[in-house]
TORLUMTOR-884302 format. One line per 4 residues: number of its first residue (from 1); for each residue x, y, z of N, C-alpha, C, CB. Coordinates in pm, whole numbers, plus 50000, padded with zeros to 5 digits. Glycine has a CB too. Layout:
NUM	X,Y,Z,X,Y,Z,X,Y,Z,X,Y,Z | ...
END
This chain:
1	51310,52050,50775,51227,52044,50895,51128,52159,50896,51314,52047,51024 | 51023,52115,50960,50905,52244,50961,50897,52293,51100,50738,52195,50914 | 50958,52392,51061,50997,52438,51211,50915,52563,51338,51138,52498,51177 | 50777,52556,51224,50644,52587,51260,50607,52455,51311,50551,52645,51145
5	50578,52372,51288,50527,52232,51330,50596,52221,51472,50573,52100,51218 | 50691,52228,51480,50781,52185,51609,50766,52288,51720,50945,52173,51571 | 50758,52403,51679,50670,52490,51819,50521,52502,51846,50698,52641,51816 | 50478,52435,51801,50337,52428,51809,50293,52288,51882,50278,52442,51661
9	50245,52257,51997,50207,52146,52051,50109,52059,51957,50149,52182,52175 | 50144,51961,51985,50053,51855,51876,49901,51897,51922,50085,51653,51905 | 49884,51951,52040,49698,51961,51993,49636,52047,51979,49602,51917,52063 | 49762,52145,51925,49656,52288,51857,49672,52247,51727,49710,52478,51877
13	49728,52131,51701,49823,52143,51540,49706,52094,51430,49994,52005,51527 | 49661,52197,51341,49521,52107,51206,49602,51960,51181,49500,52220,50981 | 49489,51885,51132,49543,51765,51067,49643,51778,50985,49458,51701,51001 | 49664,51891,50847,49790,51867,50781,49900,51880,50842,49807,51934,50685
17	49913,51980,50951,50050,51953,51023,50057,51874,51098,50103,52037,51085 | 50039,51734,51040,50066,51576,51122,50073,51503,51036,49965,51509,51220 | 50174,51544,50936,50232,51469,50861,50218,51396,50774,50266,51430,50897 | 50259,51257,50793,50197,51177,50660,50121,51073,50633,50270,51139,50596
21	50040,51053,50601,49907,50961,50566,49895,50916,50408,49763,51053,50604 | 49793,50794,50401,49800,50730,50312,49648,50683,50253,49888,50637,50353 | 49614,50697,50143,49464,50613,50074,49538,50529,50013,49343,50693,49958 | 49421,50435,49992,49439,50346,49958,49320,50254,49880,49491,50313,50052
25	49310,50223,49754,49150,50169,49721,49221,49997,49607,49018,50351,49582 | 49159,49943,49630,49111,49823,49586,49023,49760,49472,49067,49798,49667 | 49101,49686,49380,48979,49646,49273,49013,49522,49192,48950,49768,49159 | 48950,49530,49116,48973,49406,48997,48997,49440,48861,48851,49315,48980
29	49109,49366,48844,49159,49445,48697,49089,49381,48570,49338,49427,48669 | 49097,49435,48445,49066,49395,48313,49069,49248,48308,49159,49454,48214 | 49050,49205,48164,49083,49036,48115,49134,49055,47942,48899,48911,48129 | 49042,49191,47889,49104,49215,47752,49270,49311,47771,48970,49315,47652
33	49329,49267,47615,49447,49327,47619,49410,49481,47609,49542,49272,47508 | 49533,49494,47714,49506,49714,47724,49379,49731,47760,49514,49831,47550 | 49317,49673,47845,49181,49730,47896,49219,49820,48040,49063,49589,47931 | 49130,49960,48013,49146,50020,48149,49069,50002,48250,49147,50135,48146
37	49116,49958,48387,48996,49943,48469,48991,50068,48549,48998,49814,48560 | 48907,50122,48659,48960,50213,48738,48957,50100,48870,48869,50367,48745 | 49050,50133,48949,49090,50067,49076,48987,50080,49190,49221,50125,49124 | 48863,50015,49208,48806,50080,49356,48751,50186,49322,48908,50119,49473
41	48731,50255,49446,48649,50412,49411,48737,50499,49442,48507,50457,49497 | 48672,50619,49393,48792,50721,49370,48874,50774,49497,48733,50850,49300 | 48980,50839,49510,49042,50888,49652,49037,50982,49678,49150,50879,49683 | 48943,51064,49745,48920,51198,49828,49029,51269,49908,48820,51172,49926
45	49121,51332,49888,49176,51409,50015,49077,51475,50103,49269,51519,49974 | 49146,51481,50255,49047,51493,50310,49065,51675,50315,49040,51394,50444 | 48987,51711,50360,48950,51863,50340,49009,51964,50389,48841,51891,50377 | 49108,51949,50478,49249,52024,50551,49390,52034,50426,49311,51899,50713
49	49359,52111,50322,49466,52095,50211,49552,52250,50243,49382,52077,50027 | 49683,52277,50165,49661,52159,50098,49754,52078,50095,49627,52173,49987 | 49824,51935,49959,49873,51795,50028,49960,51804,49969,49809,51659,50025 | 50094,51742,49950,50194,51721,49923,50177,51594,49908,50279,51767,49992
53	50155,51548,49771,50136,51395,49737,50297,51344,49737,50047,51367,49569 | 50378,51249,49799,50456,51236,49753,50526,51111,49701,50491,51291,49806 | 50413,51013,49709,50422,50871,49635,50327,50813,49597,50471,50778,49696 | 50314,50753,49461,50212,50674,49452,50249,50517,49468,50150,50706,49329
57	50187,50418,49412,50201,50276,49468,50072,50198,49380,50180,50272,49660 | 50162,50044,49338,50021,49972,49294,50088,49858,49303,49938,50002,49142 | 50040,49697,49330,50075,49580,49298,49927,49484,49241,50154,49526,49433 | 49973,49420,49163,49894,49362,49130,49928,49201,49080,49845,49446,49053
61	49819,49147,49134,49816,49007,49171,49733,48892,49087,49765,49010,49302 | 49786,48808,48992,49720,48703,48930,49642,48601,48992,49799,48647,48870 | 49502,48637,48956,49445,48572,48997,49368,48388,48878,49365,48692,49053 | 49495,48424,48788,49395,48365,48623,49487,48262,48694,49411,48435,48400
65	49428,48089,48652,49539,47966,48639,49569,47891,48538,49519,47875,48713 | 49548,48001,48456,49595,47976,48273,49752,47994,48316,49524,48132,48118 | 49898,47880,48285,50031,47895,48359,50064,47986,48240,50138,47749,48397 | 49991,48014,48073,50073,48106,48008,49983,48254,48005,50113,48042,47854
69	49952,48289,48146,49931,48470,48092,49977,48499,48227,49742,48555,48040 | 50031,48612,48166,50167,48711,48235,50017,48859,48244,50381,48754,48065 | 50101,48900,48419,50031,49006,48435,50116,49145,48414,49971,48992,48564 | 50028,49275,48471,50155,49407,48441,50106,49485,48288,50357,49319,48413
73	50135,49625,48363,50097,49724,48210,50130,49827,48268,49934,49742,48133 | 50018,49952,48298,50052,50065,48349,49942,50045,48428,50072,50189,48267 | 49995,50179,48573,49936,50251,48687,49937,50360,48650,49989,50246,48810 | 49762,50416,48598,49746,50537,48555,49665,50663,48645,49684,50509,48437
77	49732,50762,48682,49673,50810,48753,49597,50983,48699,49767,50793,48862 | 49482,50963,48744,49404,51087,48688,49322,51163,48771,49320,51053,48585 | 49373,51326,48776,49295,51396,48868,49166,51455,48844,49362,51484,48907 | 49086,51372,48896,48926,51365,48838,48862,51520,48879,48818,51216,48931
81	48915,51549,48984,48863,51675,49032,48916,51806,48958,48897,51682,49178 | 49049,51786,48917,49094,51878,48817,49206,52003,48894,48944,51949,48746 | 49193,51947,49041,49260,52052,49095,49436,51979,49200,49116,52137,49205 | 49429,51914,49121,49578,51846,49136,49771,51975,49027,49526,51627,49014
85	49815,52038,49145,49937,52074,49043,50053,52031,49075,49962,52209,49022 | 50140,51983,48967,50074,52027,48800,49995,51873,48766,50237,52071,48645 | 49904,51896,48724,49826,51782,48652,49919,51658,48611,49757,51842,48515 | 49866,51547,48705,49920,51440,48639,49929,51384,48493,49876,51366,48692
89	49828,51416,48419,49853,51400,48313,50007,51353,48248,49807,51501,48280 | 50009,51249,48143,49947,51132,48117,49928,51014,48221,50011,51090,48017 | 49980,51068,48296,49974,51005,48444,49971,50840,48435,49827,51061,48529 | 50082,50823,48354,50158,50674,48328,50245,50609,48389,50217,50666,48235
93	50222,50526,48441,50365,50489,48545,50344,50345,48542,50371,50556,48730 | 50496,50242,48586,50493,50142,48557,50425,50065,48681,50613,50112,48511 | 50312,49962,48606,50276,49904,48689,50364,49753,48661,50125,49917,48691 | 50470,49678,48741,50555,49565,48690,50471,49461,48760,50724,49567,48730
97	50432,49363,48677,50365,49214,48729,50437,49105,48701,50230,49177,48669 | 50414,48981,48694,50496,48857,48679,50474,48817,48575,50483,48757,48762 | 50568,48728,48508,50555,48642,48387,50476,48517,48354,50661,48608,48366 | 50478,48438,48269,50372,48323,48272,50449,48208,48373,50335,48256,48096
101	50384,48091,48406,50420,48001,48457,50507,47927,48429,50357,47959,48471 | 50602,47817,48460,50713,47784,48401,50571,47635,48366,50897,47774,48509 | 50485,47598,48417,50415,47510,48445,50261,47511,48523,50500,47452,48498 | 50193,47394,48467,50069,47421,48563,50062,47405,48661,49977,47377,48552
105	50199,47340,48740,50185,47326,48896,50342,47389,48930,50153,47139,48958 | 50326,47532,48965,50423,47577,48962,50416,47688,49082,50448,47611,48833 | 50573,47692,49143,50572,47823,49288,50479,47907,49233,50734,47932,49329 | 50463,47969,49367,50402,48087,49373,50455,48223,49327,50375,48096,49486
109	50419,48270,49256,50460,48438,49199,50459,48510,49288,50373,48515,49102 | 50538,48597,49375,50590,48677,49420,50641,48837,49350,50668,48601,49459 | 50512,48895,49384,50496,49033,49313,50542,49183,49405,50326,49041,49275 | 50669,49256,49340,50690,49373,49501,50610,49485,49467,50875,49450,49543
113	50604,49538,49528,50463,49674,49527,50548,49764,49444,50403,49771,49712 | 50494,49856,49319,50561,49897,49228,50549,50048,49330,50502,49872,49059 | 50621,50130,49400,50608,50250,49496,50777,50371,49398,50646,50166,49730 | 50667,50444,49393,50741,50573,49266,50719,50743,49394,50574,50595,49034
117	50851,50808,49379,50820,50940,49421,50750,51014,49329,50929,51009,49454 | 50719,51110,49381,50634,51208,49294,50654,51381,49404,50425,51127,49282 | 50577,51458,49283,50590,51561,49348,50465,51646,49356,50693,51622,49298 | 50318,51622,49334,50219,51705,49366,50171,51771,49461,50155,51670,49348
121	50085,51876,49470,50043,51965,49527,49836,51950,49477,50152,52105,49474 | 49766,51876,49611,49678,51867,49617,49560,51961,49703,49700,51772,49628 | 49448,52046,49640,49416,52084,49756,49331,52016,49818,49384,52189,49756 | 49242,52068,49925,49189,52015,50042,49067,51919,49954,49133,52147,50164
125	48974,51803,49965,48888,51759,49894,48937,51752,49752,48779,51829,49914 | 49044,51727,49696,49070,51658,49571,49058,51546,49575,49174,51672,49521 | 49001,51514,49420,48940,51369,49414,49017,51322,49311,48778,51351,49386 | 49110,51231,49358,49159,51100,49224,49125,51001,49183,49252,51042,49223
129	49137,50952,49106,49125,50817,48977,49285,50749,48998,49099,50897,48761 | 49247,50620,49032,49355,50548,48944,49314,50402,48896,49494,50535,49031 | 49384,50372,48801,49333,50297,48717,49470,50153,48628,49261,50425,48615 | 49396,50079,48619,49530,49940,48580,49488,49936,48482,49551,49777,48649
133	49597,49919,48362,49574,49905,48207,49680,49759,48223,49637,50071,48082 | 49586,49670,48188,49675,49563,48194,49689,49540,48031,49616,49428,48290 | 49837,49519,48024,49916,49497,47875,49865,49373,47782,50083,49465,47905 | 49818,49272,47826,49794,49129,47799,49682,49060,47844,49889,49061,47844
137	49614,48975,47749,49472,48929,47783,49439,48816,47916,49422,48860,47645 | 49376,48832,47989,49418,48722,48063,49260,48660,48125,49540,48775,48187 | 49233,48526,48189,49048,48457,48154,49062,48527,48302,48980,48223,48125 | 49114,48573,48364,49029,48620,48510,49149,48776,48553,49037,48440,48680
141	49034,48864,48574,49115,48999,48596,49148,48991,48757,49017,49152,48550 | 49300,49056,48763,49394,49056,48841,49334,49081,48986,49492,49150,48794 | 49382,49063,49083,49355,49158,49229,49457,49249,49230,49361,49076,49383 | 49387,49362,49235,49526,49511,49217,49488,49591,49344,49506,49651,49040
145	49565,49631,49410,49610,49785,49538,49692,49864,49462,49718,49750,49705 | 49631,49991,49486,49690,50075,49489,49633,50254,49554,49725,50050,49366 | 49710,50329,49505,49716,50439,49665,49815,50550,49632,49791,50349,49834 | 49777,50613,49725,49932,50744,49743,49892,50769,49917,49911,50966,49607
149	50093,50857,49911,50117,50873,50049,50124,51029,50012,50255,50786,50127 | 50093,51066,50129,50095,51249,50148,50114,51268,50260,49970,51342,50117 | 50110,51416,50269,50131,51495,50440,50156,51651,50404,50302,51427,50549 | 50209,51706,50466,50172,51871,50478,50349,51897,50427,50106,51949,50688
153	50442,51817,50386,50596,51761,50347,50630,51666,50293,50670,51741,50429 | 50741,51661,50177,50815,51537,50123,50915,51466,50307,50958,51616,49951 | 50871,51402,50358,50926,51307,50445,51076,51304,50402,50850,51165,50436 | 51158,51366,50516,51287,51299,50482,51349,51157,50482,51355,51349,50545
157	51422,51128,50426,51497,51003,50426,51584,51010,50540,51575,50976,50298 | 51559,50957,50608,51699,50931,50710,51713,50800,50779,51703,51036,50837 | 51827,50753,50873,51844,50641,50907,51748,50606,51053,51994,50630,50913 | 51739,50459,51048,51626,50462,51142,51677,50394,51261,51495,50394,51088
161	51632,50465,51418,51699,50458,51525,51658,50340,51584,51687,50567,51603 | 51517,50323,51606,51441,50263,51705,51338,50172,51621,51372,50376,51803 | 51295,50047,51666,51173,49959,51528,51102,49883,51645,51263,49808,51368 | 50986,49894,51598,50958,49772,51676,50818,49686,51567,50901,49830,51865
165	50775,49600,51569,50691,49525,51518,50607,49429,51607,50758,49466,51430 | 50486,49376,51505,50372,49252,51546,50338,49176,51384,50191,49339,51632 | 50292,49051,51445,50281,48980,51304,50132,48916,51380,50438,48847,51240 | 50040,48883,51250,49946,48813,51242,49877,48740,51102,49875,48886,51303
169	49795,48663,51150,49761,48604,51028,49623,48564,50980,49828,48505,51024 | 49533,48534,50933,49379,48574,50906,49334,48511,50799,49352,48720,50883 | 49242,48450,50741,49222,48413,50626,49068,48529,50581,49207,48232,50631 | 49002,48601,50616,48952,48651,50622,48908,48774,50495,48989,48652,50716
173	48879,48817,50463,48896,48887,50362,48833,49080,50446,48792,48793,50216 | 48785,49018,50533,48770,49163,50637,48835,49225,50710,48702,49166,50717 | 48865,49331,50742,49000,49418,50819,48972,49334,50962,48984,49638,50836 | 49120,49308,50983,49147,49205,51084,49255,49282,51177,49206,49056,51014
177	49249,49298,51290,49374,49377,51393,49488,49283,51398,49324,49408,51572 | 49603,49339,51406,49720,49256,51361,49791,49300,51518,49813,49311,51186 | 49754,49395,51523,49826,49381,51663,49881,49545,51721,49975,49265,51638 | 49916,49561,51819,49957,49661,51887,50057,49759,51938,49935,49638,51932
181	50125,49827,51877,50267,49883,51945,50254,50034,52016,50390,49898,51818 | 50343,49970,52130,50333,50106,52238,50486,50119,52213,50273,50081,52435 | 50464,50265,52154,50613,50320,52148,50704,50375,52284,50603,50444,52052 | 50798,50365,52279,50866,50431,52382,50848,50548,52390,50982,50419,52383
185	50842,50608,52573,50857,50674,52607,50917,50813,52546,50885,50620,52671 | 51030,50784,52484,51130,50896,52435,51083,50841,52247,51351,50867,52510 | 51019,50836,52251,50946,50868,52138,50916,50986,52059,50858,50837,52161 | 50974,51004,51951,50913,51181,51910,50803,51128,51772,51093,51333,51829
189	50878,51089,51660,50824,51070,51558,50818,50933,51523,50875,51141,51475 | 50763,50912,51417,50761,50753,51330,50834,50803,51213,50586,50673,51277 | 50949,50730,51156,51049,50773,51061,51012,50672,50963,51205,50774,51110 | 50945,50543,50977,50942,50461,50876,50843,50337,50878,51067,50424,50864
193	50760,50308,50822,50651,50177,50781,50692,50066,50683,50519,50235,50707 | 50683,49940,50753,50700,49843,50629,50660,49740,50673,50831,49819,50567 | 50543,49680,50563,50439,49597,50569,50491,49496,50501,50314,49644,50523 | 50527,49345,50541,50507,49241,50471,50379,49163,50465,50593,49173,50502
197	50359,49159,50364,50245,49038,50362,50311,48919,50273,50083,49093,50283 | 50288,48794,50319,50400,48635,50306,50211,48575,50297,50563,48558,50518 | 50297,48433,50218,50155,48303,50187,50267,48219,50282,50102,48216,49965 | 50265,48209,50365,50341,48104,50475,50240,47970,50479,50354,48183,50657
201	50121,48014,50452,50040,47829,50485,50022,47762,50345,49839,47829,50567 | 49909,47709,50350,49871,47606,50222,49785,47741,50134,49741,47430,50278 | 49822,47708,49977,49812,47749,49933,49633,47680,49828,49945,47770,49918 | 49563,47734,49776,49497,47689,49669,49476,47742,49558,49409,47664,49694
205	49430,47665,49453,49452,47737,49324,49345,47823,49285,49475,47646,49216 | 49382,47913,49200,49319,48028,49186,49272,48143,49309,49217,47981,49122 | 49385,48086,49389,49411,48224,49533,49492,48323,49522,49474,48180,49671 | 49486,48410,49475,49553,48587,49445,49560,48602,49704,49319,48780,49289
209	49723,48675,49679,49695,48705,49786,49729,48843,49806,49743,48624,49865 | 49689,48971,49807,49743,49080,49819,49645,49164,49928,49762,49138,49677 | 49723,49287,49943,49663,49364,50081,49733,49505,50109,49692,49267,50224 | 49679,49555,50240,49739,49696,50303,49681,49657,50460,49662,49872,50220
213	49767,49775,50496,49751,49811,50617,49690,49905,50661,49831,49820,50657 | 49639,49902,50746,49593,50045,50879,49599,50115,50980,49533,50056,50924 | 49672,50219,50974,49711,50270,51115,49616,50325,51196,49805,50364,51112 | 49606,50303,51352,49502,50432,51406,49573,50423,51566,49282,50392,51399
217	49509,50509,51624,49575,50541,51747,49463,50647,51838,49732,50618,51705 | 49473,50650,51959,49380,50721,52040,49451,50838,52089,49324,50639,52151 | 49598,50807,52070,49724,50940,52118,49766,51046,52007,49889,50864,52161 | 49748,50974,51881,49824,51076,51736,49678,51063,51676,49994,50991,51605
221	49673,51164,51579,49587,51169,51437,49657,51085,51339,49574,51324,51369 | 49621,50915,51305,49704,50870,51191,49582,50888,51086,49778,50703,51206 | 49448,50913,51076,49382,50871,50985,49354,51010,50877,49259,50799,51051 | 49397,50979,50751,49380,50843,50684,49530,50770,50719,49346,50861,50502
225	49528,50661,50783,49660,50564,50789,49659,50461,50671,49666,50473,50936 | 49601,50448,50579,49640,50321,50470,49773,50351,50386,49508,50297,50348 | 49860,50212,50422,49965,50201,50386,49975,50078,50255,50037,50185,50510 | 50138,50047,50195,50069,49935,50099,50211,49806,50179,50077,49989,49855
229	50152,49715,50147,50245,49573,50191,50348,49569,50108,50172,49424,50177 | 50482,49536,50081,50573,49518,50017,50528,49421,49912,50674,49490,50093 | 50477,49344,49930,50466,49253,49811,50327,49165,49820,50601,49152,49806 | 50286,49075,49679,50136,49024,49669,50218,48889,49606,49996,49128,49556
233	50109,48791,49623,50142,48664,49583,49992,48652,49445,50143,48537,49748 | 50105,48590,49369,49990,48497,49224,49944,48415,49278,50048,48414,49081 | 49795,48401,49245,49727,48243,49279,49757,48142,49206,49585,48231,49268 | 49809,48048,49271,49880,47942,49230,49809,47837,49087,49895,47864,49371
237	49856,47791,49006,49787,47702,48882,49748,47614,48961,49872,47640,48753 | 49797,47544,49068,49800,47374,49111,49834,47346,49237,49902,47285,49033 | 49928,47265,49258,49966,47243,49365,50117,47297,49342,49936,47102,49406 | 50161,47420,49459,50239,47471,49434,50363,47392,49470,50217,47578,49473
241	50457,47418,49344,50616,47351,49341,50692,47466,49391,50682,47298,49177 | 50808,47473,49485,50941,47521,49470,50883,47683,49514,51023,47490,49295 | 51004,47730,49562,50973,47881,49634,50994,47977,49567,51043,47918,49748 | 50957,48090,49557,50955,48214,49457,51027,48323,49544,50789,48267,49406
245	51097,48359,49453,51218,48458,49493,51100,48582,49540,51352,48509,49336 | 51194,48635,49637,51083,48736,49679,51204,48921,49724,50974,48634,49870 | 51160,48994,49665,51175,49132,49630,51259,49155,49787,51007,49227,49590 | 51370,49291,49748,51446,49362,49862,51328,49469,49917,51600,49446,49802
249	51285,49471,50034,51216,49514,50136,51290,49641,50168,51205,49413,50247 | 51204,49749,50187,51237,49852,50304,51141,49988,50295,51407,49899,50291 | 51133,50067,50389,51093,50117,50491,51073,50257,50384,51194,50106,50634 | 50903,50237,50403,50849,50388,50345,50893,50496,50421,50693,50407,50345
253	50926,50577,50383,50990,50696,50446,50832,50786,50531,51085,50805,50293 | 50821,50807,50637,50723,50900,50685,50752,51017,50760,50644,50839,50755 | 50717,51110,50822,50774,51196,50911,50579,51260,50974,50914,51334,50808 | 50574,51143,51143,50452,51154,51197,50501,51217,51324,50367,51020,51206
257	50503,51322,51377,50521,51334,51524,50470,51277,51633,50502,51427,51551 | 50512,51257,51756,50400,51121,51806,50443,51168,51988,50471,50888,51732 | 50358,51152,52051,50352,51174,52220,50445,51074,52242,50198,51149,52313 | 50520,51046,52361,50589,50907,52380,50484,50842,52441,50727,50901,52470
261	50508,50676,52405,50419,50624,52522,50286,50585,52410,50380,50764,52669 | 50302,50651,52309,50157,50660,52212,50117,50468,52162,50208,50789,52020 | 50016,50421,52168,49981,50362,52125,49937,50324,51987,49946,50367,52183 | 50047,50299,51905,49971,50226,51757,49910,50088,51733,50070,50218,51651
265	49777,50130,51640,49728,50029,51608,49717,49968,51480,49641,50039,51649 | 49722,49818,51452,49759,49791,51341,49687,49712,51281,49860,49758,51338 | 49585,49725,51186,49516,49646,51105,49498,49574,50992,49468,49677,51098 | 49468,49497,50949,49531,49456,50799,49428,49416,50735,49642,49340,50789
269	49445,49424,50569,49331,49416,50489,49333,49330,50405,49301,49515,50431 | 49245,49232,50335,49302,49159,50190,49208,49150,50107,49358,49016,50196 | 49250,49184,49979,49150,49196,49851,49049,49043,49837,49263,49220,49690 | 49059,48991,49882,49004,48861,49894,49000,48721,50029,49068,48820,49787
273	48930,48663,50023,48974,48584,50134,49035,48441,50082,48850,48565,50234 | 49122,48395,50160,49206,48274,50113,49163,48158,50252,49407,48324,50098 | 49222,47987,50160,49160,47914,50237,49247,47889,50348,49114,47806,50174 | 49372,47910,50292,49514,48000,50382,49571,48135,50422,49615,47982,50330
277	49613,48104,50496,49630,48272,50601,49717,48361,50490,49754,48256,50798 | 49649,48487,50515,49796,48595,50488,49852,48617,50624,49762,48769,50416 | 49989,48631,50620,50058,48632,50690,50087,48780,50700,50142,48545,50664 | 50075,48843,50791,50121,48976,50795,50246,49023,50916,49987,49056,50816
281	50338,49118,50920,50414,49136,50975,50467,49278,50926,50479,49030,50975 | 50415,49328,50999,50454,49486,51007,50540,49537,51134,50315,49572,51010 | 50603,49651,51047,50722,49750,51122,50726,49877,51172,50815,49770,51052 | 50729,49947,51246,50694,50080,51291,50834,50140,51316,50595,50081,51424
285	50929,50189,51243,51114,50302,51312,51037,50400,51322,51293,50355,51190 | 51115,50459,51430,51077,50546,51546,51213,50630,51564,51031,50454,51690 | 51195,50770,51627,51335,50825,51706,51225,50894,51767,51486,50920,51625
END
C-alpha cells in the first residue's frame, strides 16, 4: 500500500498518484511469413513519470477466409524513446492466435487476449513501439490490439468485494458509450476491470471482430483509461457452423482510488465495423 497516497486527498494528488491506466493502439498485421508490422502509432506516456509498466497485452484477429491459414507469432515490444528500465529488449513475447479452419464454413474462432506481467520503470513522455510478427503467411493481415497497463504501483491482487456492470452493442466501428456505472457510496477504490467482447448476432464472412474499452469520469482522473476485452473473434470463411469454445475470463487487477458515489463511464471501441453487433459487456469490482 502507498501510504503517501492515502493521506493525501485525491485533489491535491498529481496524476501518477491515481493509479492505474492503460494505452492502447490498433492496427493491421502482416500477410508475409515473419513479417513485422508495428501496431498503430506509437504509445506516449503521459508526462507525470515516472510509470510502473506492469502489463502488456495483444490479441489478434483473422481477418483472411482462406479455412487453411492459422494466425499468431510474437508481440514485440520496443522502447523507441530509449528511456524505458531495464530495456525491453528483445522484447519478445507470445502473441497466441488460432489454428486453420476445420472447413470453409466453419464456427467462429474465438481468440483470448494474450495479457503477460512485467516489470518496467517508464519515465514521464516515454515513447513505445509495439509490433506483431506474424509466424505464417496469410492473403489478408490480421486485426491486432494491443497496449500496456501502468500506474505509479504493481496493483495488488486481491479478492473482489463489490461488481457491478453494463452491456451494449454497436456495429459501428467508432467509439460508442456502452453505458454508465455509479458506484456506491462506500466506495473507495476500483480493484478490478473485465471487458467481454462476444459476436452474439449474425455473423459475415471476412468479419474480424476485436476491440477495447474506455474509461472516463467527471469525479476520478481515469485518463488514459484504455483497457483490452478478454477475447476477439476470427472472421468467419462462410456461413458459420457450430460454437467456438471460448477462453476462462477474469479481472485485470487495478488499484484506482475513487470518491463514493463517482460516476464511471464506459466506452467501447472496434478495429473495424461489422454488419453484426459487437457485443460488449463490461465489469467494474470495487471495495
Amino acid at each position: 500500500m502507498n501510504l503517501l497516497r492515502e493521506l493525501i486527498p485525491s485533489a491535491y494528488r498529481q496524476l501518477k498518484d491515481l493509479s492505474t491506466f492503460g494505452l492502447v493502439t490498433t492496427g493491421t498485421g502482416g500477410t508475409g511469413a515473419a513479417s513485422k508490422t508495428q501496431i498503430g502509432s506509437n504509445l506516449t506516456m503521459p508526462a507525470d513519470g515516472p510509470w510502473s509498466i506492469n502489463m502488456i497485452h495483444g490479441v489478434v484477429a483473422k481477418d483472411t477466409t482462406i479455412p487453411d491459414q492459422g494466425s499468431g507469432g510474437q508481440l514485440i515490444v520496443d522502447s523507441y524513446s530509449g528511456d524505458v528500465n531495464p530495456d525491453p529488449a528483445p522484447g519478445k513475447w507470445p502473441m497466441v492466435g488460432n489454428a486453420i479452419s476445420s472447413s470453409a464454413n466453419a464456427g467462429l474462432g474465438c481468440v483470448p487476449v494474450n495479457l503477460w506481467n512485467v516489470n518496467w520503470e517508464a519515465s514521464g513522455k516515454a515513447v513505445l513501439q509495439m509490433y506483431y510478427l506474424n509466424q505464417l503467411a496469410t492473403t489478408t493481415g490480421a486485426d491486432v490490439v494491443a497496449g500496456l497497463i501502468f500506474g505509479d504501483s504493481i496493483p495488488e491482487v486481491r479478492p473482489q468485494v463489490f461488481c457491478d456492470g453494463v452491456y451494449g452493442s454497436f456495429a459501428s466501428a467508432s467509439e460508442t458509450s456502452i453505458g454508465s456505472i455509479t458506484l456506491a457510496e462506500k466506495a473507495t477504490r476500483i480493484t478490478g476491470i473485465l471487458a467481454d467482447l462476444n459476436k452474439g448476432d449474425a455473423s459475415t464472412a471476412g468479419e474480424a471482430c476485436a476491440g477495447y474499452i474506455r474509461l472516463a469520469s467527471n469525479d476520478v482522473q481515469l485518463s488514459p483509461g484504455q483497457f483490452p476485452c478478454n477475447r476477439a473473434f476470427d472472421a468467419s470463411d462462410g456461413t458459420a457452423v457450430g460454437a467456438p469454445s471460448s477462453p476462462m475470463s477474469k479481472f485485470i487487477p487495478v488499484d484506482i482510488p475513487v470518491p463514493g458515489g463517482a460516476i464511471i463511464n464506459i466506452y467501447g471501441n472496434t478495429t473495424a465495423s461489422v454488419t453484426g453487433n459487437a457485443d460488449f459487456n463490461v465489469f467494474i469490482a470495487y471495495e
